[in-house]
C-alpha positions in Angstrom: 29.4 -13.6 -5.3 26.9 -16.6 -5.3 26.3 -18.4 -2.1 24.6 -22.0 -2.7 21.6 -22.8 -0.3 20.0 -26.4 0.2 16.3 -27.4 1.8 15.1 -30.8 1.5 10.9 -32.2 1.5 9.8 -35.5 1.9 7.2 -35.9 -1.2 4.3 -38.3 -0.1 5.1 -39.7 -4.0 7.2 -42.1 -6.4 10.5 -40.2 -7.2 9.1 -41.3 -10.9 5.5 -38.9 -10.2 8.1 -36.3 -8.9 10.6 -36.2 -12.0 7.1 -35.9 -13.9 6.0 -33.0 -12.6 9.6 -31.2 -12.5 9.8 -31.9 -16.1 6.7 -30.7 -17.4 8.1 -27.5 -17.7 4.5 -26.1 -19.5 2.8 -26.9 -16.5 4.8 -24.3 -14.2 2.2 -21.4 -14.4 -0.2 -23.8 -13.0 1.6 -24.6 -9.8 4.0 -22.1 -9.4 3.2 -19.0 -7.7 6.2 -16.5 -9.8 6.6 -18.3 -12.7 4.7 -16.9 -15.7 5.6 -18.7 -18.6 7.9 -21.6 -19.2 8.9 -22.8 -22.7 10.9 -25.3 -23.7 12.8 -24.0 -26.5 15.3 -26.9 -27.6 14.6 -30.7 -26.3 16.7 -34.0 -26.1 16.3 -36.8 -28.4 14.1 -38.9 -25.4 12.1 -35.7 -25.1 13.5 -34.3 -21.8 14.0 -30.2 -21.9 17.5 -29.3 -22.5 16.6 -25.3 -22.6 13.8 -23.6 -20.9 12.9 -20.3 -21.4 11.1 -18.6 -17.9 9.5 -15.9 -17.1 8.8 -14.7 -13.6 7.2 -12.3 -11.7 8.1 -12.6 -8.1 6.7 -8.9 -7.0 10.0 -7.6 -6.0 12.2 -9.4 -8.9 10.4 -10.0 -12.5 13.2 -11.6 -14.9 13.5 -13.7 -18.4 16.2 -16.1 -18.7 17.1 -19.4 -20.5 18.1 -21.9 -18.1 20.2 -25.7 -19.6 19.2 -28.6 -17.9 20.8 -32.4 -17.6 19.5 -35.3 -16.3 21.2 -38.2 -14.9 20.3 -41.4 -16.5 18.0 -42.8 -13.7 16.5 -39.4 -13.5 18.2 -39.1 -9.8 19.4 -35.6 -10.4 18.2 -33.0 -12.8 20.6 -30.0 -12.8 20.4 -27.0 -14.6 22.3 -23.4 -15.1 21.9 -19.4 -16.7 22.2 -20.3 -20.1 23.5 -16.3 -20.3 23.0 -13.1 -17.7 19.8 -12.2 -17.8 18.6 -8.4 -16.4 18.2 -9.9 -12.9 21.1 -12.7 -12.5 24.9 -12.8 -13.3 24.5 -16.7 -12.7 22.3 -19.3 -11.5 23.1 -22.8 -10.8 20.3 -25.5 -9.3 19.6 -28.9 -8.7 17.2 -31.5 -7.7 18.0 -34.7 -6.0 15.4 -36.9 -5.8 16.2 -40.3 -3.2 13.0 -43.3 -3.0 12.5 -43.9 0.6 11.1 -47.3 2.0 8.1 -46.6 2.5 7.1 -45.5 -1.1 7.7 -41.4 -0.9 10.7 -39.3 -2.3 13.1 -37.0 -0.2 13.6 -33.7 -3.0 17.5 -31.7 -2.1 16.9 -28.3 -4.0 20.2 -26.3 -4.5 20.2 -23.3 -5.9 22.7 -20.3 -6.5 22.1 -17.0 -8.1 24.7 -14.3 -8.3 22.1 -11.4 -8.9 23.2 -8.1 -11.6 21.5 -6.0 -8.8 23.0 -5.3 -5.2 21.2 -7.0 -2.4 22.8 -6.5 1.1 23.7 -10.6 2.0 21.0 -11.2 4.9 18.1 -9.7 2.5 19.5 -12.6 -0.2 20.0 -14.9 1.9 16.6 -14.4 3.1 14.9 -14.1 -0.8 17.1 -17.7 -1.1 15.1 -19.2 2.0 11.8 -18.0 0.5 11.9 -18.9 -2.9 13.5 -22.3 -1.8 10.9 -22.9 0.5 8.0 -21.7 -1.5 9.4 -24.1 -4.4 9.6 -26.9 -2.4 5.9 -26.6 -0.9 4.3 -25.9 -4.2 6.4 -29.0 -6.1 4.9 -31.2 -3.0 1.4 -30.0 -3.3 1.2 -30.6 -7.4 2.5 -33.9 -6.6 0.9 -34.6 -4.1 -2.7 -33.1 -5.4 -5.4 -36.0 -6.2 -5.6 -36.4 -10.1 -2.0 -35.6 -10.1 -0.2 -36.5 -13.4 0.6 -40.6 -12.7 
């Protein structure tokens, strides 16, 4: 069974620069450490990525997987899931919610749930959760925040 998880970052950035760099799905090899390719494989009329194909090498865990994405209209939420089981995952839901703040940065919510095909004992998950949570979060921050960062 999935269990969801939640971290949150404060983004030194527009939540406009943020939404840019979480949809430039291309760019992931660049940024992020375990993800080896990303393709967008079917798009939106306005251009946004509705499927994306990934794949990751994450030492322990290497997997290819289509994942669906939607977007709320102001771009406030982008939300995605398993488009099918993969060799890895049963499931996998996620989430970004992206909230302005005053003094021009962006608080990021990442949720994410993965019911994994292989056993994992629930602290060691739990664990992998934390660390590829927090690793995500880090690395989205520092392309963001990066100077020359996509504007």
């Amino acid at each position: 069974m999935a269990d969801s998880s939640t971290q949150s970052i404060i983004i030194g950035a527009a939540p406009d620069r943020v939404t840019a760099v979480i949809c430039d799905f291309a760019a992931y090899p660049e940024w992020t450490d375990a993800v080896r390719r990303a393709e967008v494989v079917e798009a939106y009329e306005d251009g946004y990525a509705s499927q994306v194909r990934f794949t990751i090498d994450a030492g322990v865990m290497a997997d290819e997987y289509v994942l669906a994405y939607e977007y709320a209209e102001d771009l406030s939420r982008i939300e995605w899931h398993l488009v099918a089981p993969s060799k890895m995952q049963k499931s996998q839901r996620g989430s970004y919610d992206l909230v302005g703040n005053p003094d021009g940065s962006t608080t990021v919510t990442y949720t994410l749930e993965v019911d994994l095909s292989v056993g994992m004992l629930g602290m060691f998950r739990r664990k992998a959760e934390k660390v590829i949570m927090d690793t995500a979060l880090k690395q989205l921050k520092r392309r963001v925040e990066a100077p020359g960062a996509a504007h």
